[in-house]
Each structure stands twice: as C-alpha cells, then as structure tokens.
N, C-alpha and C positions, 0 to 999 in steps of 0.2 A: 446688168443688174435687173432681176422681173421684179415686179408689182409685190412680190412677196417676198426680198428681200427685207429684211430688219425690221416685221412685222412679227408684234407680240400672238402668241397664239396660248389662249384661254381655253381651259376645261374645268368641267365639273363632276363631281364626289357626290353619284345619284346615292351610295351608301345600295347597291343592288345587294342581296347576301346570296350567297351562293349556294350550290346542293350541299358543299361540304361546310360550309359554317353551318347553314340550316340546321342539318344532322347532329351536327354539336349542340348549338342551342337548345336543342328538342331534345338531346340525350340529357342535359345537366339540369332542362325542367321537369323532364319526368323523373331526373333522381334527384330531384329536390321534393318531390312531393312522395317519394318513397323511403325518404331520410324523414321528415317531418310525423308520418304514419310509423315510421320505426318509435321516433323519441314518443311519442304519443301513448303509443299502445304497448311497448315493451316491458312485461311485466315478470315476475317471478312470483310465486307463492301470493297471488294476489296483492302485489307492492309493486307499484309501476318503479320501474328503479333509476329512469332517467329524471323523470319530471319531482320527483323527493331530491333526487342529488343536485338537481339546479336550483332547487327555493334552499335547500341547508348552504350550499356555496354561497346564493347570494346573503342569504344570511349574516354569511360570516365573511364579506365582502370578498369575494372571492369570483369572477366573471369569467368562471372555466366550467366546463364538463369531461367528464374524462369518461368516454366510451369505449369498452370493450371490442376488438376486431369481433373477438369470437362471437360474440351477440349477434351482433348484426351478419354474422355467417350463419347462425341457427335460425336468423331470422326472414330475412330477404337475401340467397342465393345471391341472385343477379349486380344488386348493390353493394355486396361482400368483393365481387369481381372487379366491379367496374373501379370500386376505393383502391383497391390493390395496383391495379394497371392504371387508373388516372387520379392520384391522390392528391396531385397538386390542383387539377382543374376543380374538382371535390372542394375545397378547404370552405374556400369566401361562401360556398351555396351551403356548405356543412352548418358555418355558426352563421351564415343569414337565418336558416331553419330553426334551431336554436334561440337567436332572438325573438323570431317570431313564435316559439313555441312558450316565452315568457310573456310576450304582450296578452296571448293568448289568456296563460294562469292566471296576471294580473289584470287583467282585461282592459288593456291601456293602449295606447298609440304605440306602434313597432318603434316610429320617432323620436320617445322618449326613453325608448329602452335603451340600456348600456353596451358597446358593443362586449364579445361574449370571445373566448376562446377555448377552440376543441382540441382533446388530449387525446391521441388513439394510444391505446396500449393493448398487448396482445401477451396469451398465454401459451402459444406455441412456442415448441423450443426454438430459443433464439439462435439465427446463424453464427458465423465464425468470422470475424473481417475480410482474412484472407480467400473467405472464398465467394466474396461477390464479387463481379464481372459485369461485362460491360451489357449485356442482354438485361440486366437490371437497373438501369438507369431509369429515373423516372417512375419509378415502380415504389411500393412499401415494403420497407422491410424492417426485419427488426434482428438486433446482433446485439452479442453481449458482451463488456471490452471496461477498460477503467480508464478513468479519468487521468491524462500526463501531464497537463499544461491548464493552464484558465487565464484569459486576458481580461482586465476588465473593462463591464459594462458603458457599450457606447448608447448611442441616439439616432436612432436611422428615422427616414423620413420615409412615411406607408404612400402620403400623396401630395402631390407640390402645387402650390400654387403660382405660377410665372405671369407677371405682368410688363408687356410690350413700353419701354423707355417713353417713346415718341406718342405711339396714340391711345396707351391706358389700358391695351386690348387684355383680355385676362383669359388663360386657359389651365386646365388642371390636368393635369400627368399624376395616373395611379402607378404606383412601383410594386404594391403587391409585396411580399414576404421573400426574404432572403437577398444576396447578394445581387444587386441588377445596376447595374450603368443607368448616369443619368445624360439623358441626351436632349438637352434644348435646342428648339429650333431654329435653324438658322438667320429663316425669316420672318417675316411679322405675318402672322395669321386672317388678323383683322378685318373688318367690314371692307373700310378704309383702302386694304388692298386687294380688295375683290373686282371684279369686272364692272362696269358702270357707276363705278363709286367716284359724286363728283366732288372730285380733290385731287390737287396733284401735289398733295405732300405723299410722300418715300420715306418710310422710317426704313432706319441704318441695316445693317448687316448686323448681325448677333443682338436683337435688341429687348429678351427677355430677360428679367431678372427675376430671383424665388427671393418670394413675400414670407418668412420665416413666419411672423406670428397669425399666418393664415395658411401654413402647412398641418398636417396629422403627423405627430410621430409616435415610433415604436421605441421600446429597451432592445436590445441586443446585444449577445455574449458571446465571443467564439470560444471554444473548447479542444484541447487535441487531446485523440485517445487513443487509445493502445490495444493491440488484441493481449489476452491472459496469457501469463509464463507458462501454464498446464498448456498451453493450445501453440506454442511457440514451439515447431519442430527442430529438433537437435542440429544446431549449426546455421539457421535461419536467422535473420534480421528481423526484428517486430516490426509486425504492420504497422504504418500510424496514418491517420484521418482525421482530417477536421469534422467539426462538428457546429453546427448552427442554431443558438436559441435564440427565441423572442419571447416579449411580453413577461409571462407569470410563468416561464422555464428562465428566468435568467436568475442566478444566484444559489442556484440549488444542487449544484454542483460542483464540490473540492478534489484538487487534485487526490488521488489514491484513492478513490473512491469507486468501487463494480458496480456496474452499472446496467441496465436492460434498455435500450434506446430503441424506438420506435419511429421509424424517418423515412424520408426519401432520398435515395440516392441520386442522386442528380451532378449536372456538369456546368459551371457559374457563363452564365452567356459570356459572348465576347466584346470587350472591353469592357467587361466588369469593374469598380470602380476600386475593390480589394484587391487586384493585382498590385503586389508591394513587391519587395526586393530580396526582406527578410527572408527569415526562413521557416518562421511560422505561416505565413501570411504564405508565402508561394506555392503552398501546396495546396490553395483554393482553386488554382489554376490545373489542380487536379480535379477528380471527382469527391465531392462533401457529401455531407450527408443534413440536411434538412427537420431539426428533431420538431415531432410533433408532440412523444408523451415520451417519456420514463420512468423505469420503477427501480428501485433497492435491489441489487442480486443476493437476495435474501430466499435461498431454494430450502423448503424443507424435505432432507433429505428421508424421511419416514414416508413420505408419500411416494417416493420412486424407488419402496421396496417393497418386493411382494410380504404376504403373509410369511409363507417358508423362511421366506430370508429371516422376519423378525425375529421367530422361535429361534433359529438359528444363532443367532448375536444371544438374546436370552439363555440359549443351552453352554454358550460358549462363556458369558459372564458367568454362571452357578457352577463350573468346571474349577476344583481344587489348584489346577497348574496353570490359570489363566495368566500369570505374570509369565512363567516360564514361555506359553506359548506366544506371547507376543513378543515378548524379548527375544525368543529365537528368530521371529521373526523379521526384525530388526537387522538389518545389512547380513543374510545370513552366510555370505561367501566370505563373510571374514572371521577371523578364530579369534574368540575368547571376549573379552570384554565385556563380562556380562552385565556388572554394577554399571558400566557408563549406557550400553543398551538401555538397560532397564531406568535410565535416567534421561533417554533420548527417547523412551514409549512416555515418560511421563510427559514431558516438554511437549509431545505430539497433540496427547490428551489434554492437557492444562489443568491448572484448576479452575476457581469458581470468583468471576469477577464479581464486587459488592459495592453496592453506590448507599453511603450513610447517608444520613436524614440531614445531616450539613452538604450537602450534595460533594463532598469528597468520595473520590473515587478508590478502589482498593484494588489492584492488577492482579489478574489471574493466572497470567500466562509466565512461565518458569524459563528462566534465562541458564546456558549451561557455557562453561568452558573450559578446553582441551588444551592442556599443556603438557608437552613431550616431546619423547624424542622422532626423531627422520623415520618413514617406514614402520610406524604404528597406527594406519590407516584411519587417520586424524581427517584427511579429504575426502576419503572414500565413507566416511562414515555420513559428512556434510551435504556427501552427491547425493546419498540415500534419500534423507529426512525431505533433501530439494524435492524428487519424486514421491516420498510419502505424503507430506505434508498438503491439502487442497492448496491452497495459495505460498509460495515460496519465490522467495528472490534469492537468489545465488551470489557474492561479489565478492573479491579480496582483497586483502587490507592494503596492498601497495598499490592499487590503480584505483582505490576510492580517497575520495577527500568528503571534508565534512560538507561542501553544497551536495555532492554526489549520495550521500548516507541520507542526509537530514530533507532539505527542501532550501528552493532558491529562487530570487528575483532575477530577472534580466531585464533588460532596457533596448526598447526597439526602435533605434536612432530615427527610422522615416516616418515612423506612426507617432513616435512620443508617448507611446505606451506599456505598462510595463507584466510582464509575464511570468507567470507563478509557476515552477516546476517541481513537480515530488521528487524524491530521492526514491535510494533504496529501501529505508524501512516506514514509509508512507508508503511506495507501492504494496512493501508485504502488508500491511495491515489487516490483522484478524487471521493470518497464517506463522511464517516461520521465514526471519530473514539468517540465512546463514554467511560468516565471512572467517574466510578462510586467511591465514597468515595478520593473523589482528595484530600481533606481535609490529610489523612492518607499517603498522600504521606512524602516523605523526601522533604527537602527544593532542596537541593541537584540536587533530581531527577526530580522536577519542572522544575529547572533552563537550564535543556537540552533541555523545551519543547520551548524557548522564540525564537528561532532560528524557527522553523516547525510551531510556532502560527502565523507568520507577514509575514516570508521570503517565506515558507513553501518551505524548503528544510533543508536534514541532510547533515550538515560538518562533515567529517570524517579525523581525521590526526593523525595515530596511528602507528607505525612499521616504518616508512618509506613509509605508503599507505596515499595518499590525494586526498577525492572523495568528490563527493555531490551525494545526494538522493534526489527523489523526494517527497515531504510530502505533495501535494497537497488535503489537505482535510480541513473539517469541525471538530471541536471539540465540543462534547455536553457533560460537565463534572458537577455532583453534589457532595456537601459536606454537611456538618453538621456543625451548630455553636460550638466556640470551647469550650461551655458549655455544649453540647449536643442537648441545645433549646435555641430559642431567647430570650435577658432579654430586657425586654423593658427598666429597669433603669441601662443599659449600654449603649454605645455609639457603633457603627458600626466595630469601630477600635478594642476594643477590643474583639469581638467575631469573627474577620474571621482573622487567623493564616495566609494569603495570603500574597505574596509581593503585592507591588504597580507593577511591572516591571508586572508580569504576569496577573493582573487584567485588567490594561489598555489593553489588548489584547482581552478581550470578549467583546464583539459588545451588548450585552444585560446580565445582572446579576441584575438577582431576585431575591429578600428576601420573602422565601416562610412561611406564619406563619400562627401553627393552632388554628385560632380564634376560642373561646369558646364562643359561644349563643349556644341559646335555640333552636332559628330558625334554626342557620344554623345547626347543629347539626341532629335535623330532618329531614332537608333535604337530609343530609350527608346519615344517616341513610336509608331513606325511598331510596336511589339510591342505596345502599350496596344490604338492602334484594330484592331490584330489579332484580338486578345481580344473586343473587340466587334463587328466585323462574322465572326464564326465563323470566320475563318482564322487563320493561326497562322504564327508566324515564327520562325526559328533565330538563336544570338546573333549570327550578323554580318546580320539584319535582311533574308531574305530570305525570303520566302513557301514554306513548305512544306505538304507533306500528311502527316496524321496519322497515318501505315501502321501507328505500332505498333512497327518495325521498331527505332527508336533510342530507344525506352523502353518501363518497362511500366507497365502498368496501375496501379493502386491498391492489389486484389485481390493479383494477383501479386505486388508488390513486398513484400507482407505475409507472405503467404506464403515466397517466397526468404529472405526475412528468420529467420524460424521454421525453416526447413531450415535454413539456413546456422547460427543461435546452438547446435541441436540436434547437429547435425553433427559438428563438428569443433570443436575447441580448439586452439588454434594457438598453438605454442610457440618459444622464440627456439633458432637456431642459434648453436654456436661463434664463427661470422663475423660474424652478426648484432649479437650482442653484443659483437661487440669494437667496429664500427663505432659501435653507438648508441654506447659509454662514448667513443670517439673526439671525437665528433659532441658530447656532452654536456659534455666539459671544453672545447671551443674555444668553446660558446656561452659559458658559464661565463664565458668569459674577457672574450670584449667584453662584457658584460653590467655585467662591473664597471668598464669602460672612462669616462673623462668622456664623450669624445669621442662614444660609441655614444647614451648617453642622451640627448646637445645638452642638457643641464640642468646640469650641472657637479658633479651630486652622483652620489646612487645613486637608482637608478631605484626608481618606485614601485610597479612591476610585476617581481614580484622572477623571478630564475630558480636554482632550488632542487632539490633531489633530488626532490621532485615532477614536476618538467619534464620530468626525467629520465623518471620510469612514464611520463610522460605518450607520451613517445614508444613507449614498449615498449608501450603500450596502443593506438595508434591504427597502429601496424607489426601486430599481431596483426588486428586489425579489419580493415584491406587483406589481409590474408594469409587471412582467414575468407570476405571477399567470393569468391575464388575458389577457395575449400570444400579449401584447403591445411593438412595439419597441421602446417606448420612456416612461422616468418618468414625469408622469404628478402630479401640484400641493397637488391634493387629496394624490395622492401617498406620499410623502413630508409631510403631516399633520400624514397621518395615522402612518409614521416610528416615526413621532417625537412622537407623542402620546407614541408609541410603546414602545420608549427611554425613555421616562419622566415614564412612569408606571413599568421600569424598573431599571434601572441604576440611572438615577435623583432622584425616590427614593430612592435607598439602599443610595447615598450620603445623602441625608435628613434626613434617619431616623439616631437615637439618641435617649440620651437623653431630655427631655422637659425644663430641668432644669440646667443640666453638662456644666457649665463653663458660664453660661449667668448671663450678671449685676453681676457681682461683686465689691462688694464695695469697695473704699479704705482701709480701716480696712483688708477686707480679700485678698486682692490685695498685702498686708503687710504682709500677714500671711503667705501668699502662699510662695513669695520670701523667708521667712524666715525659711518657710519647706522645699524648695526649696535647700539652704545651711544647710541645719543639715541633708539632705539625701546625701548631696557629701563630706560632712566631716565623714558621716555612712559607705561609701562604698567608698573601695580604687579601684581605675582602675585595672581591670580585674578581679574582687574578684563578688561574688554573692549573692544573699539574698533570701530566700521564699519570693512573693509577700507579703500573708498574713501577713508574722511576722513582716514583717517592716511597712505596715497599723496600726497593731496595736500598734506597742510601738511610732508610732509620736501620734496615736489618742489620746491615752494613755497620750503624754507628753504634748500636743497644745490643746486636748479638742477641735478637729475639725475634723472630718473622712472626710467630704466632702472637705474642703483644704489640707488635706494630698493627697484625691485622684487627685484632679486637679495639684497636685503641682507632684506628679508622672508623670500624664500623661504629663503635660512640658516638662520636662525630656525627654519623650521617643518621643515626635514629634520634638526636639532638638535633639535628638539621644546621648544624654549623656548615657542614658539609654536604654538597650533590652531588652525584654520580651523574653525569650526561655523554653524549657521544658512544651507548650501548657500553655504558660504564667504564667506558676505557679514560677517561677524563673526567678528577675531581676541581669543584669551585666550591669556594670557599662562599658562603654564604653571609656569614656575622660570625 
C-alpha cells in the first residue's frame, strides 16, 4: 500500500473559457447589439414599426413582439444568417434586447421591466413537413401543416431552485425553453464540502430538493400536426410531428385548424423528461419542432396571380356559356350528368356565409347527395371534387364512425392527460369533405353528422372537457338504394334507409338511374372506347378535339375557383327575393300534395325552410361563377331549375300507381289489414317483412292492400323498418 493509497485528491473549477466558448460569447454579444440597433432603428415610411408594436402590445397587456424574418433580412444580412443557423442560442439575447429596448422607451430600470416574448414569423413560402431532413436540425424553419391533436396545457419550470437537505446549500438550474431533463446533483455542492472547510459533517447522497414557490415557471402545450391532404402523395401515410408551444402561443390553436408555424426543428436531448410510452408522447423521441411564431393559412389568392391571369378569370366570367364551360369541366372523362355537374361547380363555389347582428350564423357552403344505382360514377365523381376542391378529405361510410367524422377525446393512462382529436369534417374545414357509401354508415354515426351539416361546428362534452370545433365545410356524400338498384315499383320511402333529419340538410339530392336504351347505351359506350383509344367525345357522342377551348384545365379550374370564393360575395336582390319566396311557397305546396308524392302520404324527402337557403345558396354560387356582387333573377330560375331536377324530383318519384284512387272496398280492406297487422305484432316484438306480406296476402287475397296497409303503419310510425328493411317492429 503507498502513501497515496485512499488519499482524497481535490481540484478546482478556475472557470478558464476557452477559444471556442470565447468565440461564442463574442458572437451572441455582437448580435445582441445588432438585434437591439435593428429593434431601434427599423423603420417603414417613417413609423419605426418595432418600437410602436411593443408600447400597443404592452398596452393591451400583451409581453410579445412579433418580428418579421424578412425584416431583419432586408436589414442586417449577417444577423438574418446567424437567427436561421443558431435560433435557439438567439432567443434568451433576442427578448433580453427587447426588454431592454423597453427600459430604454420607459426610461426605467431593465429590473423592473416584465420579462417580454419573441414571435418570429416569416413570409416566405412555407416548406412541406415531408421534406425536412436531418441537415436542418437546429436551424429555423417554417412549414405549413394543420393542427391533428391538442393536449392540454401543462406548467413546466424555466429555472429551479434546489436546496441541499443537510447544510441549506442553494443552487439554481436554468432549463431554458422546451423539453430538457431535469438532473440533480448527486452530491452536495456547498462550502461545507469544499476543501479546508472545517467540519466534518457529509451530507447524504442525493441531497437536493426543488423549492417550488421559489422556482420560475412557463404554460406549455404540446400539439400534433399533420402535413395537408393536397401535399399527401397518392398512396403515402401523412407525416405527423409534434409541435412545441410556450408562454402567450399556448391556447391558440384547435385541432383542424391550417396553420404557418415558424420553429425550430430540433431533436429532445437524452433522457428527456417527455419520454412516455404513449403514442402521442413517443414521438418527441423523434425530431419536434420548437414553435416560435404562427399565423392563420389565410393566402390571398389574388396576389399570386399575375395581371393576365385576372383579365383572364374577368373575360371568362362575362363569357355567355360560363356554366357550360365549368360544368364541362367538372370529371370530364365521364358521360353525361350534366344537372349534378353543375350542382358539384356549385358546391365548389359556395355561396355566401352571413353572421346576423344576434351573432347567428347563416352556412354558405351547399351540401349535395348521390343516390343510385352500381356504375353511375357516383365515386369517380367524389375522387374529382377531392382533387378540385383546395382542402378535401376523402372517407367512406363503412370504415368511419362518428369519433372518426366528428372529433374525439382520448385518455392518456401514464400522463393522466387527455387529447383532443379532429375528425374528418374538422380536418375539411373551409373545403369539401366527401364520403362515399354514406348509405353503409350506422344510423348512429349519421346522427353526429346533423350538428357539422347546418351549425357546422363539433360539440364536444366528454370527461369534464366542453369545446366546439369548427366544421366549416361542404359535404358531397353518395349511397346506393337499399336494394342495391332503383325499383321503379317502389316508392322513394322505401329504398333510401336515410332519416328525414339528415336529408333535409342537402341543399340538392339526386336519384341517379341507369337508364337502359339502345341509344343511350351507345352513346355511353362510343364515350368509354373514347377514353381508351385517346380520343374523346361530346355528350351527343361525336369525336372531338381537345383544344381547351370548352373547358379548363384541372389547375385552372382551381384556381378560378379561389378567385371567384376570394372575390366576391354575392348577395340577394329585392327581385331576387321575392321570386325565390314565390318559387318556395308553390313547392311547398305540391310537396304536401298526395298526388305529387304517388305515395298517398307525406313524403320522405321533406321540403322545409332549409329548401328555401338551399336555393338562396346555390342562386349566390351561379351569381359568384360570373364574379357578380349581386343574385340576379336568371340566377333564381337557373338554382330552382337546378332544385326541381333534383330534390323536387326524388320527392316525385314513386310509384305510378301505390296508394292512388282507392276505392271504398279497398279503403275497407286496407283498415282491416290494418288491424290484423296490430293484433299480429305485440309492441316491441318483430317480424321478416316478407313473411308477414305473405300470410295477410295469403289470408285477404290482396298483396297490393297489405302493402299500403304496412306502409300506414310505418308513416304513422306504429311501425319500423330496421335491419335494411328486411325486419318490421312494432313501435305503439
């Protein structure tokens, strides 16, 4: 054993700093004094624009600045650079500068000023999520993506105070912004256990504890967000990323909401303290993003077009056949259909949302729906509008339920915190959600949609959380009869499985039927092999060429679209309105007519003061396609046309025969099938349809008064059709 066995050996922390801290140092104080000369002196049209927007902020209590990138690029080169490649080391010297640029105005101690928080926000075009990489780590950037998920707001601690159990010793640990591990020391710091310190008390192993009401804390919100369905390549998974706010960013963002986020991408050090298990949480253990500012993806689409192009849109609204040519434009690989086209240009366009002086709100946007039969390109029409429309969600009715549609809570067993998810028609919000096989939905899951069809917002009141969403969009949903095809010797009622609650909410519904000739068949045809041998033919079946000239493009039509909703709002005339109220009491009237429904009762396609917007909404929409501020009478004919060849019919059609003139005799018979069906079935018990048709036919020697004498029953509601009608219950 030598002399130097189990002898303590003591060093000392001269705190030397090295060429490389130095160099840092000296970089983040000369751009601390290049940040302070920027806020100072940056001016426009003689209006310094930083030093006004920090006294109106405080003003209105408010201890943020929100700084332009591009400023400070037209301004100081070098310090444009340096914020970009080192925006985290930047922040704490950003709004130290800041504060002191207020002492400064108020001419007060830096001391007593409040601490201050910096917004960066930038007007370059924002990147894609999918296509930042790992070479951007730590860097700024800005991308443009919507909001999926929102947890709510915690309480993180910016700097801790730890005080030593044993001898009192006190030291502060700064955490600094965003997700970082907290690491207490293992051993006690203090004087006490310094070199020539005379005591020979040893405090313990682990012996700091954090002194909470002499900690600094922050809010903080995590966020997960989505890249856009335009930006989601064919057959790709959407990107998703968390998201980082603090301070005076937390709360200001709802799921479904597009967003411009401005942040740094970064990668959570190791043993981060947000390593959880879940599945929100586990992907911090990816790369986040750090938000510093964000703005509304509110792009006005008039500024990213040239002059040409406007005249353009302009020459193409004053153009006599501008319905025609956008309706042709409108899925043009498929034959015919020209009323539901032209009712899917409108739904594109919208009309004109209005918010009354009771702050009720009045929907703009035009709801449509496709009933028909197999191979009337009912999908293909859906795929389109997904690609026309700027924002579209796509989904169909048997793989969605109502959390999946609407919005949802979940519960996150290891955190104890709970997570707000949009659905599909919150992510559409302000575009067009399309669902395809609505038919196949649950009734159930329908019944979530009757809130986001009329109000278009999601109530949420689940755990002890009560919110609204926003559902501002379009619905363009198709089904199938609930025979598979239309029977023409059925009545309307019984082939659409649909409530009346949620019918009355589409502004147009088509009964789409594939009519068998000779004629149309060949034509059908002659426009199929069209399509595959690369030529192309017009609806009456004649070979044309593709000039362009009688429709547009893809691009274009998207575009026109975005001018035209930006543009103008188009509102109803004196005339206009008296015509639609005209036009709305005479439907009204057949509507409740026997004769109009060929059913004998009241139709199952109701027509309502909804019918009514309906038309004031798709009159607006014609009146917006030719970039007019007002609905003129033409406008008013064409929507009711529009109405009549869609909804007026489906009410119409029927049977030719089902329930009309009947005789006393069978007016007798019917009543009296009537009562051997309610003496058949005891309240709440059920029957096959079928089997109970046939043992009254069976027993009265009438199928067609047993059938009428059923359907009594069920528009009386003594009786339900359930199980895709095949099974009646008796109700009362």
């Amino acid at each position: 054993m030598t002399t130097f066995d189990g002898e303590k050996i003591y060093y000392t922390n001269q705190k030397f700093t090295t060429d490389e801290e130095f160099n840092h140092e000296q970089t983040i104080t000369d751009a601390g004094k290049r940040i302070l000369k920027f806020l100072k002196e940056f001016h426009f049209q003689e209006k310094f624009i930083y030093r006004d927007q920090l006294k109106e902020n405080v003003a209105n209590n408010e201890y943020i600045l929100r700084v332009e990138i591009n400023d400070i690029e037209n301004s100081d080169k070098e310090l444009y650079s340096f914020i970009l490649d080192r925006p985290q080391d930047i922040q704490e010297t950003f709004e130290d500068k800041i504060k002191e640029l207020y002492s400064q105005e108020k001419m007060i101690n830096k001391s007593d000023c409040p601490d201050f928080q910096l917004q960066l926000i930038s007007q370059q075009n924002p990147d894609l999520l999918r296509n930042l990489t790992a070479q951007q780590i730590g860097k700024l950037v800005t991308i443009k993506c919507i909001i999926s998920a929102s947890k709510s707001i915690k309480v993180k601690a910016k700097k801790l105070l730890i005080r030593c159990r044993e001898c009192q010793d006190e030291q502060n640990i700064n955490l600094g912004y965003g997700p970082k591990p907290v690491n207490l020391p293992r051993y006690c710091l203090g004087k006490a256990q310094q070199k020539g310190a005379q005591t020979d008390a040893q405090c313990p192993t682990d012996p700091y504890v954090i002194i909470p009401e002499e900690c600094q804390f922050i809010d903080q919100q995590t966020l997960r967000i989505q890249e856009l369905s335009e930006a989601i390549p064919t057959g790709e998974v959407p990107r998703n990323f968390m998201v980082y706010c603090d301070r005076y960013l937390v709360n200001k963002l709802i799921p479904g909401q597009r967003v411009i986020i401005t942040g740094v991408y970064q990668v959570p050090p190791k043993g981060s303290a947000t390593i959880k298990s879940n599945a929100m949480d586990t992907e911090l253990l990816l790369p986040y993003i750090h938000v510093f500012g964000l703005q509304t993806n509110k792009v006005n689409i008039k500024q990213g077009l040239s002059e040409a192009q406007r005249q353009e849109f302009k020459s193409l609204s004053r153009n006599a056949d501008v319905y025609k040519i956008i309706t042709n434009s409108i899925a043009p690989a498929i034959y015919g259909h020209e009323d539901i086209k032209l009712a899917i240009a409108c739904l594109l366009f919208g009309g004109t949302s209005k918010t009354l002086p009771d702050s009720m709100k009045l929907r703009g946007d035009i709801n449509v729906l496709l009933i028909g039969d197999p191979s009337t390109a009912k999908s293909q029409l859906l795929k389109f509008v997904e690609r026309a429309a700027d924002i579209s969600v796509y989904t169909s009715g048997k793989g969605s339920s109502a959390a999946g549609l609407t919005a949802t809570i979940t519960y996150q067993h290891n955190t104890s915190q709970f997570t707000l998810e949009a659905g599909a028609l919150v992510l559409a919000s302000g575009g067009v959600c399309c669902i395809d096989e609505f038919d196949k939905m649950r009734s159930e899951d329908r019944v979530a949609m009757h809130e986001a069809m009329e109000q278009q917002t999601i109530s949420i009141a689940k755990a002890g959380i009560t919110t609204r969403l926003n559902a501002k969009c379009s619905i363009l949903a198709a089904a199938n009869p609930i025979f598979g095809r239309y029977q023409e010797n059925k009545s309307i009622q019984e082939q659409i499985e649909l409530q009346t609650t949620i019918l009355s909410r589409f502004d147009n519904i088509f009964i789409i039927r594939d009519v068998r000739s000779i004629e149309n068949d060949q034509r059908l045809a002659n426009h199929i092999i069209s399509l595959h041998t690369g030529q192309f033919a017009d609806q009456e079946g004649m070979q044309i060429e593709q000039d362009g000239n009688n429709t547009l493009d893809l691009m274009k039509l998207k575009q026109y679209i975005k001018y035209a909703k930006s543009t103008v709002k188009p509102l109803l005339t004196e005339q206009a309105a008296q015509m639609i109220q005209n036009l709305y009491v005479d439907d009204r009237q057949k509507s409740q007519q026997p004769h109009h429904s060929k059913s004998g009762g009241k139709s199952h396609i109701p027509i309502t003061v909804r019918q009514l917007e309906a038309i004031i909404r798709i009159s607006e929409s014609l009146a917006k396609m030719q970039l007019l501020e007002h609905v003129k009478e033409e406008h008013v004919k064409e929507a009711h046309r529009l109405f009549q060849t869609s909804t007026m019919m489906a009410v119409s059609l029927g049977s030719k025969e089902f329930g009309l003139d009947l005789s006393n005799d069978l007016k007798q018979l019917v009543g009296k099938i009537e009562e051997s069906i309610l003496r058949r079935i005891s309240i709440g018990s059920k029957i096959p349809a079928n089997r109970l048709i046939q043992e009254l036919s069976d027993r009265f020697n009438n199928q067609r008064a047993v059938e009428f004498a059923i359907h009594n029953l069920i528009q009386t509601e003594q009786l339900q059709q359930v199980e895709m009608k095949k099974m009646l219950i008796r109700k009362k």
